[in-house]
KEKOLZA-594737 format. One record per residue: residue in three letters; x, y, z of N, C-alpha, C in turn. Coordinates in nm, 3 decimals, always signed. Atoms other than C-alpha are relative to their C-alpha. Layout:
BEGIN
R   rest      n.c1      n.c2      n.c3     ca.c1     ca.c2     ca.c3      c.c1      c.c2      c.c3
R    Ala         X         Y         Z         X         Y         Z         X         Y         Z
...
END
This chain:
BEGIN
R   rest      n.c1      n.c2      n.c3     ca.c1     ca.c2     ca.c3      c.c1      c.c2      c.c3
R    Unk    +0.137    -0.034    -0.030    +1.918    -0.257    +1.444    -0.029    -0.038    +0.145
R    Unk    +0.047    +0.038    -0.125    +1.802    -0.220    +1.800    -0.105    -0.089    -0.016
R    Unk    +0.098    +0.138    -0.016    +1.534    -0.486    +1.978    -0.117    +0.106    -0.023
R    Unk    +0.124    -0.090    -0.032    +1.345    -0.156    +2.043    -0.036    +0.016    -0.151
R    Unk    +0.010    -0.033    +0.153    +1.332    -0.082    +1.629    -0.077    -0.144    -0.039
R    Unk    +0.075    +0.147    +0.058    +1.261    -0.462    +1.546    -0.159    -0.010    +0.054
R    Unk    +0.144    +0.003    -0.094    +0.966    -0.461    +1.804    -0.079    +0.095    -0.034
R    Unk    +0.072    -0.117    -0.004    +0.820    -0.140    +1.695    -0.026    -0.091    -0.166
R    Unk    +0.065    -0.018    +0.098    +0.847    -0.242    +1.308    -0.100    -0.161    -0.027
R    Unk    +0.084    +0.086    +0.024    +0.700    -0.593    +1.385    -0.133    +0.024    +0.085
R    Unk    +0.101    -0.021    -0.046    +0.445    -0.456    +1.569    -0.070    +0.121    -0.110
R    Unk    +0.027    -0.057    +0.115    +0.354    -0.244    +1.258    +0.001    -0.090    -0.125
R    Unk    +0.031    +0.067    +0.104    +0.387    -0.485    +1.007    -0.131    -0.088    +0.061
R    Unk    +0.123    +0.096    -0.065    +0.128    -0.725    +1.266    -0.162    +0.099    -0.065
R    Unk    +0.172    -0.112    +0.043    -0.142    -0.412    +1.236    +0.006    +0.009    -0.124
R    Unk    +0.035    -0.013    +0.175    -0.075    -0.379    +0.848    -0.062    -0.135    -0.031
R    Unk    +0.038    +0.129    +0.012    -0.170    -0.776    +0.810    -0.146    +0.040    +0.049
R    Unk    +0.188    +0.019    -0.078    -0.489    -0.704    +1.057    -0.094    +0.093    -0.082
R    Unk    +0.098    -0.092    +0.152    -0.601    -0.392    +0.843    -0.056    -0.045    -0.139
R    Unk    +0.018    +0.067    +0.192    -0.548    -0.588    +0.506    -0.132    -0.139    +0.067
R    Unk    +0.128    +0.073    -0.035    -0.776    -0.847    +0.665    -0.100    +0.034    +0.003
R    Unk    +0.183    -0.109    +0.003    -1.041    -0.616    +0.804    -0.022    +0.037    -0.109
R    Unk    +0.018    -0.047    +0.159    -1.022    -0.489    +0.448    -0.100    -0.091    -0.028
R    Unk    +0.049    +0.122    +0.090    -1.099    -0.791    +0.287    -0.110    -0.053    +0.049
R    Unk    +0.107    +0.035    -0.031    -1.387    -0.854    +0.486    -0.132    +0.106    +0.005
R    Unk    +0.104    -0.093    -0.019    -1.570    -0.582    +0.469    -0.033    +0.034    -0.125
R    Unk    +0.008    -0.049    +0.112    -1.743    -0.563    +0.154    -0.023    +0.152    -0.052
R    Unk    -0.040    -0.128    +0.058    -1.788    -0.203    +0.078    +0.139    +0.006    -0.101
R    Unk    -0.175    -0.042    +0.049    -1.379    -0.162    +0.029    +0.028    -0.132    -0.081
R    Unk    -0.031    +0.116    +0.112    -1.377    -0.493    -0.163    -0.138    -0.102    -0.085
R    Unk    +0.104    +0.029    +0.073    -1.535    -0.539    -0.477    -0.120    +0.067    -0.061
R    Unk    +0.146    -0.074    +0.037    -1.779    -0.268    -0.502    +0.043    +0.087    -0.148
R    Unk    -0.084    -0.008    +0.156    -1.538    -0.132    -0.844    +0.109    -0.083    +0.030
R    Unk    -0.201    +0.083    -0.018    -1.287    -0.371    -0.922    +0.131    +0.004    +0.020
R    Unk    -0.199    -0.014    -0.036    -0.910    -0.368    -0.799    +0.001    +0.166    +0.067
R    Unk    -0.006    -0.106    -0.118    -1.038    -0.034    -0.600    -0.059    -0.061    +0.142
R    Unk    +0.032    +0.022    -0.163    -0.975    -0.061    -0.220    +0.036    +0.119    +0.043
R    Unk    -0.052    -0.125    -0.028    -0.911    +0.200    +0.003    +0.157    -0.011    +0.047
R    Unk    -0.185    +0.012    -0.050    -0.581    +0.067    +0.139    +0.042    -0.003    +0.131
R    Unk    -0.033    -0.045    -0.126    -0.586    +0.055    +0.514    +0.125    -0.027    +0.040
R    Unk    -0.102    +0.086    -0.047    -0.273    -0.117    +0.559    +0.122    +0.108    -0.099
R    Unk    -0.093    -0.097    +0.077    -0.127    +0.147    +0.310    +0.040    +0.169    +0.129
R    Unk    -0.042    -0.134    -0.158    -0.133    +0.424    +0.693    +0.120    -0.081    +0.021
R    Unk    -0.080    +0.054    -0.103    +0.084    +0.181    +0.836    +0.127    +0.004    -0.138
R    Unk    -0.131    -0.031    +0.125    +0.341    +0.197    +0.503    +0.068    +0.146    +0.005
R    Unk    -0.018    -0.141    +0.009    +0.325    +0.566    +0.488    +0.052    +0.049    +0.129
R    Unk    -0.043    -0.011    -0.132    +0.385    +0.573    +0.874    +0.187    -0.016    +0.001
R    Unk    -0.143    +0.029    +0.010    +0.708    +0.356    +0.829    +0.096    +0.078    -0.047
R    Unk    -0.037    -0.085    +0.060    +0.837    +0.574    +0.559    +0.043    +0.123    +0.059
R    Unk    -0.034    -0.151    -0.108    +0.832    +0.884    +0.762    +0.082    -0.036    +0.126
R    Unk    -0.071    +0.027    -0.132    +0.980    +0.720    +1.037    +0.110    -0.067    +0.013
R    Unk    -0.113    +0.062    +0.051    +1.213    +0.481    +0.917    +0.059    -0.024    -0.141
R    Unk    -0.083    +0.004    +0.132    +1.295    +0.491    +0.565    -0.061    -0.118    -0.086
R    Unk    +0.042    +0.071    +0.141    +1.269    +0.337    +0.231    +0.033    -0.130    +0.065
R    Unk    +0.011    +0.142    -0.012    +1.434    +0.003    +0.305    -0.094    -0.075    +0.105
R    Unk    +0.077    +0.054    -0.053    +1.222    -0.016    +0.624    -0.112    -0.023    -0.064
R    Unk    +0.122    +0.044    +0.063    +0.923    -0.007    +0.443    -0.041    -0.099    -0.123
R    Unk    +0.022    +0.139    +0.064    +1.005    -0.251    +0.184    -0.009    -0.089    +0.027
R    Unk    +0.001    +0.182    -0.099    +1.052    -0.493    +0.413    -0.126    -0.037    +0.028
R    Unk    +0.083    +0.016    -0.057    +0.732    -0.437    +0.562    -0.083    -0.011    -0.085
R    Unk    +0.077    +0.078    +0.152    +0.529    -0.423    +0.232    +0.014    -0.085    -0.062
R    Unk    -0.017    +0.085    +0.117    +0.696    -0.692    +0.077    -0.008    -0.119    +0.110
R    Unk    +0.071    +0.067    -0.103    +0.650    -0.882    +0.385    -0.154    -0.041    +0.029
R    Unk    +0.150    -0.025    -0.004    +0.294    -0.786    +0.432    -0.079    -0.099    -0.114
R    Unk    +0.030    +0.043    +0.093    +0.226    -0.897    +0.094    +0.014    -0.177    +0.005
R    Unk    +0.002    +0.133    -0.072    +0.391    -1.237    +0.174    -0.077    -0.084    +0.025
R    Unk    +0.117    +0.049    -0.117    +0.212    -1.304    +0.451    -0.135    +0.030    -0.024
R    Unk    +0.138    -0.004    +0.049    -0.122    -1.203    +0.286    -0.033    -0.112    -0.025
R    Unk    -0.019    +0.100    +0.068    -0.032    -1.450    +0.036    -0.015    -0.124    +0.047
R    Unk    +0.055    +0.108    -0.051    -0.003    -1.706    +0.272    -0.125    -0.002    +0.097
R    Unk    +0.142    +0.011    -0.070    -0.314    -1.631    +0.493    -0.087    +0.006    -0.081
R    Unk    +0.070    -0.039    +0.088    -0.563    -1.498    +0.249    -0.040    -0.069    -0.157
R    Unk    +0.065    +0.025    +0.165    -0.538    -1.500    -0.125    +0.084    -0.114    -0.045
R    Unk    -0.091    +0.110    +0.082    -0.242    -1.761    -0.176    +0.080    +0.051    -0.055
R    Unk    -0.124    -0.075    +0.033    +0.125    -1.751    -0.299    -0.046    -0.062    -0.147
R    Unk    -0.038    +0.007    +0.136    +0.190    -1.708    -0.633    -0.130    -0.027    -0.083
R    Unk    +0.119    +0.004    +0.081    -0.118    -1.673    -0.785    -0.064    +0.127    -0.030
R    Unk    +0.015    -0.133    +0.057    -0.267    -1.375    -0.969    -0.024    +0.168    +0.095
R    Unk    +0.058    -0.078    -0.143    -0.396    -1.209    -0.648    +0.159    +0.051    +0.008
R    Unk    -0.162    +0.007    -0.054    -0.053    -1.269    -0.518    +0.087    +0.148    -0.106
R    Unk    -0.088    -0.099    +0.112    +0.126    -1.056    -0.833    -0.066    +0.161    -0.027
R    Unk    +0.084    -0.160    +0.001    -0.121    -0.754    -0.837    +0.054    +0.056    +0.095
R    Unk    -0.028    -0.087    -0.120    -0.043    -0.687    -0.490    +0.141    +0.024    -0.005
R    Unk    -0.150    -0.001    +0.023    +0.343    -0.768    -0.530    +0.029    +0.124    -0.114
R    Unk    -0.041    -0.086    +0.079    +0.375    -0.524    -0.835    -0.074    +0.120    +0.028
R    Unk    +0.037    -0.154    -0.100    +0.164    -0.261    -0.669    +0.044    +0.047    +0.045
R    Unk    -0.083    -0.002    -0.129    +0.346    -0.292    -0.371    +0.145    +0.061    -0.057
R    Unk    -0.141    -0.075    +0.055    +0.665    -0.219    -0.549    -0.004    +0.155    -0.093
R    Unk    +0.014    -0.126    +0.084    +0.576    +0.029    -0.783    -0.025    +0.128    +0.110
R    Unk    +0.010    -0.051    -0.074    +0.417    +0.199    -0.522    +0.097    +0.058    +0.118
R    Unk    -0.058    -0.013    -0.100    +0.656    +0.198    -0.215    +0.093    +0.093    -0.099
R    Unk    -0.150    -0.049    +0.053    +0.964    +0.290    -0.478    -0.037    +0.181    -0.069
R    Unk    +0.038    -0.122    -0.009    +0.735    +0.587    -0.600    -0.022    +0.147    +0.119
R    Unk    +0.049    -0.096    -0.171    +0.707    +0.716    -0.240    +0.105    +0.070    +0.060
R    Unk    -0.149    -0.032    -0.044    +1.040    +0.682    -0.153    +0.063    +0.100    -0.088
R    Unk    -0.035    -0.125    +0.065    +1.116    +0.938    -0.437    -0.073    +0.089    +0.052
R    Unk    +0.023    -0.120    -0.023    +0.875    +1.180    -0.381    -0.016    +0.032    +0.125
R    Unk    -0.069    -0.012    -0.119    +0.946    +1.158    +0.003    +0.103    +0.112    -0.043
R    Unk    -0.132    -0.088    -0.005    +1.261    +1.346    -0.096    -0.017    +0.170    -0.030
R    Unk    +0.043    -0.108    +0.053    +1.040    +1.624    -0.278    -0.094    +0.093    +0.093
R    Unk    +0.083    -0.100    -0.142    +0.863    +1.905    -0.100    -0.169    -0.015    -0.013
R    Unk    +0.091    +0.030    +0.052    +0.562    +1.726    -0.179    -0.038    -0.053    +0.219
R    Unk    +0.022    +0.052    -0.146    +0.322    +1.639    +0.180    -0.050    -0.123    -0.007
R    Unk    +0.035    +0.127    -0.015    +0.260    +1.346    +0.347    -0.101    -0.055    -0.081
R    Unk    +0.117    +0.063    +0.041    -0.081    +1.301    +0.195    +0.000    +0.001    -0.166
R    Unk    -0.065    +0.012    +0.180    +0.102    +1.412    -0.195    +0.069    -0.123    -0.029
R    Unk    -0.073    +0.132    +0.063    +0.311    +1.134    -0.169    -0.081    -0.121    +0.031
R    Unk    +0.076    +0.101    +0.030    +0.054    +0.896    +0.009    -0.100    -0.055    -0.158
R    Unk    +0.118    -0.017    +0.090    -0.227    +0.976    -0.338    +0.120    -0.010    -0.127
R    Unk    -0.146    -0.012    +0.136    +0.157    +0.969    -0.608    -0.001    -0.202    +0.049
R    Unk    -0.018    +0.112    -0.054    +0.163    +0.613    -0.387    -0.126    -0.135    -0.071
R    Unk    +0.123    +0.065    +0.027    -0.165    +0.497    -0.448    -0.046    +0.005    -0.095
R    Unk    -0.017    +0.037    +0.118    -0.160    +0.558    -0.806    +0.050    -0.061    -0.047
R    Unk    -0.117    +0.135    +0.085    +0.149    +0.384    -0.930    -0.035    -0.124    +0.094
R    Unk    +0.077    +0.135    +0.007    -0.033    +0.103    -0.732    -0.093    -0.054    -0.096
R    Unk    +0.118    +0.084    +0.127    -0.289    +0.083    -0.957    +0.087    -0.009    -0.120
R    Unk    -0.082    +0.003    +0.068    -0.036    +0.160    -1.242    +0.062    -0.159    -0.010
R    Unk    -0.051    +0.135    +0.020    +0.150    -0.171    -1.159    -0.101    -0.132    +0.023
R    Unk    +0.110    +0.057    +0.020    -0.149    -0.331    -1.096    -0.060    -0.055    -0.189
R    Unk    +0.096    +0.014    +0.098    -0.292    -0.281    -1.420    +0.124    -0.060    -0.097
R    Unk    -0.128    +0.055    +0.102    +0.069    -0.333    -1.613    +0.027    -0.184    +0.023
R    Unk    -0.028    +0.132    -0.017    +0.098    -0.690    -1.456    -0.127    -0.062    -0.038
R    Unk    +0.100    +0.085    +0.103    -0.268    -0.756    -1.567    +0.030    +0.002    -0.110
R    Unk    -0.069    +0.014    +0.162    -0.177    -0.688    -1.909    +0.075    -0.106    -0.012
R    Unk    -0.151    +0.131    +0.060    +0.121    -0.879    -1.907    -0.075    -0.155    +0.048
R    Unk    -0.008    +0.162    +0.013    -0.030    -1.182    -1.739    -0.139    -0.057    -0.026
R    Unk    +0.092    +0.050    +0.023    -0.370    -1.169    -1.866    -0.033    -0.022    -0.170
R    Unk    +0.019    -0.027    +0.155    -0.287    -1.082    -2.234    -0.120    +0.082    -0.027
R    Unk    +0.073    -0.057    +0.039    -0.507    -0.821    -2.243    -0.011    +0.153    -0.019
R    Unk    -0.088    -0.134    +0.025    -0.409    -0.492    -2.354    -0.090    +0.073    -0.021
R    Unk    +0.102    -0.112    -0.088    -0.731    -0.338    -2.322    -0.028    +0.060    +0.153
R    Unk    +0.042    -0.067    -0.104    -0.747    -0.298    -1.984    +0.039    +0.137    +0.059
R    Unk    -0.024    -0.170    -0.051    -0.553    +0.043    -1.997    -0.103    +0.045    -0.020
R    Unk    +0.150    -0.081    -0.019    -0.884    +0.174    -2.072    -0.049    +0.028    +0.138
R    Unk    +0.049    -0.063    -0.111    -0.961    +0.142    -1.716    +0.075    +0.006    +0.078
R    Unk    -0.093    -0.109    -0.090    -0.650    +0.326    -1.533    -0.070    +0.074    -0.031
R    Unk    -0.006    -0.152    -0.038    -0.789    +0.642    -1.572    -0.130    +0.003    +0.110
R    Unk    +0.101    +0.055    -0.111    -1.086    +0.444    -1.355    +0.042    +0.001    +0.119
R    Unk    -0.091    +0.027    -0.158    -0.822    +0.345    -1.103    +0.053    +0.123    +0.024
R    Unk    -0.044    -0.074    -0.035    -0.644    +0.631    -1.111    -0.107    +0.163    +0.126
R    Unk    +0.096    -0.066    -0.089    -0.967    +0.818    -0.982    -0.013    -0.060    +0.110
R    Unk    -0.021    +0.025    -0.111    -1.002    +0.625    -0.745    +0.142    -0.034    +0.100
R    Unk    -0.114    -0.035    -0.053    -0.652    +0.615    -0.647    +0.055    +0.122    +0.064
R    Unk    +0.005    -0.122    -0.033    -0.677    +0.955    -0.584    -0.060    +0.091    +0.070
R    Unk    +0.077    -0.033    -0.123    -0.930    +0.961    -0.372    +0.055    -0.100    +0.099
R    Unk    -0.078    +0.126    -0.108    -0.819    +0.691    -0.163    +0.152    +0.029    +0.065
R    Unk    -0.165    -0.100    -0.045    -0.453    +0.831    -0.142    -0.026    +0.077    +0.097
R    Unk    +0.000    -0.119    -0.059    -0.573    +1.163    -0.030    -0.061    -0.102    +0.153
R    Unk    -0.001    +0.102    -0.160    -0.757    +0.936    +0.275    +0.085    -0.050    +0.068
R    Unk    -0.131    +0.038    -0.102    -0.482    +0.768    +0.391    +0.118    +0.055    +0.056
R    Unk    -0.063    -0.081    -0.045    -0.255    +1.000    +0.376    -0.026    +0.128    +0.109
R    Unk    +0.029    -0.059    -0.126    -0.468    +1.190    +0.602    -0.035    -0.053    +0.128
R    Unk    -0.008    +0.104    -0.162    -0.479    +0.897    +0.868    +0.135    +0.021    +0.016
R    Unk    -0.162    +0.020    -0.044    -0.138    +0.830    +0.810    +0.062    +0.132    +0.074
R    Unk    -0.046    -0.125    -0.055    -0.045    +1.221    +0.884    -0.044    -0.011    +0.150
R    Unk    +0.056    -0.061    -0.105    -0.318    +1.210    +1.184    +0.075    -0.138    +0.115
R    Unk    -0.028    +0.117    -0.107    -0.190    +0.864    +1.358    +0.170    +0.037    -0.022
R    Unk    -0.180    -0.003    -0.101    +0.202    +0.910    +1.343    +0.003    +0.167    +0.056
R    Unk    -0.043    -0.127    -0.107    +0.155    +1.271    +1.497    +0.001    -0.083    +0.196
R    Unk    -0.001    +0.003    -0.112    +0.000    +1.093    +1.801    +0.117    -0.145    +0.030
R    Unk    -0.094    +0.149    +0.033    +0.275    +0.750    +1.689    +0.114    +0.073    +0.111
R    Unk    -0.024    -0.063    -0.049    +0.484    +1.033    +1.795    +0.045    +0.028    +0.135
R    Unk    -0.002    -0.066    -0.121    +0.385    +1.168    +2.086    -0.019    -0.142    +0.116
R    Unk    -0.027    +0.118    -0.105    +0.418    +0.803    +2.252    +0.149    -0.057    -0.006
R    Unk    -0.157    +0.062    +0.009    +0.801    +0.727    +2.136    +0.070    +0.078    +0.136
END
């Protein structure tokens, strides 16, 4: 891995951290329906992906997540595992339909569902509560709006990501 590659994807994982912050402070996107955000830090995933590949972007989500963990919400604590099994479900869903003739903003909104998906599967499991599939088809609406958004930043910022390499 070049210095120039390392420097580019830690300067992309830095802005995914600052987004997930600004997130979290801005109440609108947090809290106004539960466990729906819009995802800003999910452009800078979708970016990677297109540009460098699946393993780059695990790194950087599972990183991201991390480092949330320790700034923010705290390791290993419920916060912590929503985002971690999101994060995976999500990225590993992307990275498939990446391969499919599906567009940027199909696979960002396929992305941002099986977040909520693993979201809601790890509440179950670690809240014992096996009602809460009742409200995926909650998340999934909003997963689906939210997708389609980012995936249309993400499309509109690595054109001009782009036109600066």
């Amino acid at each position: 891995m070049t210095y120039q590659k390392i420097t580019r994807l830690s300067m992309l994982l830095t802005l995914s951290l600052l987004l997930s912050i600004l997130e979290s402070m801005i109440p609108i996107f947090n809290g106004m329906i539960p466990g729906i955000k819009i995802g800003l830090a999910n452009i800078i995933l979708v970016m990677v992906l297109y540009l460098y590949g699946a393993k780059e972007t695990f790194a950087i989500a599972l990183l991201r997540v991390l480092l949330m963990g320790i700034l923010r919400t705290g390791l290993f604590n419920i916060h912590f595992f929503f985002s971690l099994a999101g994060t995976i479900c999500s990225v590993g869903i992307m990275t498939f339909a990446k391969k499919t003739k599906l567009s940027m903003i199909g696979v960002s909104i396929l992305g941002s569902i099986f977040h909520s998906i693993g979201q809601i599967i790890i509440a179950i499991y670690l809240l014992h509560l096996p009602n809460l599939i009742y409200y995926l088809p909650w998340m999934i609406l909003g997963s689906m709006i939210t997708g389609a958004i980012i995936g249309y930043f993400a499309k509109t910022v690595l054109k001009q990501f782009k036109n600066t390499l």
